[in-house]
C-alpha positions in Angstrom: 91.1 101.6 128.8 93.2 100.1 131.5 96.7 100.4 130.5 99.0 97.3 130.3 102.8 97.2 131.6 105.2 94.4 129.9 108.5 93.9 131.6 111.3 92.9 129.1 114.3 91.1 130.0 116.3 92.9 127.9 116.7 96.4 125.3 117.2 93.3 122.4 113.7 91.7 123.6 111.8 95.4 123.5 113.0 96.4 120.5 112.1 93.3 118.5 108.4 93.5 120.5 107.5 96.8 119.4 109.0 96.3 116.0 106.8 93.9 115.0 103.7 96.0 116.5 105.0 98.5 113.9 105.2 96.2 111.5 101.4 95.4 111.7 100.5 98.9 111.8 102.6 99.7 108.3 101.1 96.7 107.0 97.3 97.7 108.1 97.9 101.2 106.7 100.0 100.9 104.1 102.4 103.8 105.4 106.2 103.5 107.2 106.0 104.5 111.1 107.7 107.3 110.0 106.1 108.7 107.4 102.8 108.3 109.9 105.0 109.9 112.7 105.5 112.7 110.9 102.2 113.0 109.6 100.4 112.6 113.3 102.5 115.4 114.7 101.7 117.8 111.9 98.1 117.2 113.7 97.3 115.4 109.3 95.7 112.3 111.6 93.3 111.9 113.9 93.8 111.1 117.6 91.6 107.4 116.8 92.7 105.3 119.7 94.8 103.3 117.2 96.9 106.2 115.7 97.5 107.2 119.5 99.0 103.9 120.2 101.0 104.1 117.1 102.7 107.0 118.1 103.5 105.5 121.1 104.9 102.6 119.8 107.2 104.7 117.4 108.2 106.6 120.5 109.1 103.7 122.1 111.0 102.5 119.3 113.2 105.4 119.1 113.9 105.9 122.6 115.0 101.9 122.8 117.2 102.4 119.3 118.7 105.8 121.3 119.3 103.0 124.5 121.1 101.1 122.2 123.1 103.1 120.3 
């Protein structure tokens, strides 16, 4: 899988991006990013290529709302 970097113009623009990535994956799960975050570190999950991403993504999303705070 060849990873793919997106350049955002601003913290605002990131956050809102990978916010509504999250927001598909709650949806498709039916499960809060971090209820699954927690779950995925306890090693509950699977490392599925989607769950890996995921975790990413909520990693992401913390570190941005950090930025901005």
């Amino acid at each position: 899988m060849q990873k793919q970097q997106i350049v955002y113009t601003s913290l605002l623009d990131a956050l809102i991006a990978v916010t509504k990535r999250l927001s598909i994956y709650e949806t498709q799960y039916s499960m809060d990013s971090e209820q699954f975050f927690d779950s995925y570190c306890k090693g509950q999950l699977s490392d599925e290529e989607i769950f890996v991403e995921w975790a990413n993504d909520y990693r992401h999303f913390l570190e941005l709302v950090r930025s901005e705070g």
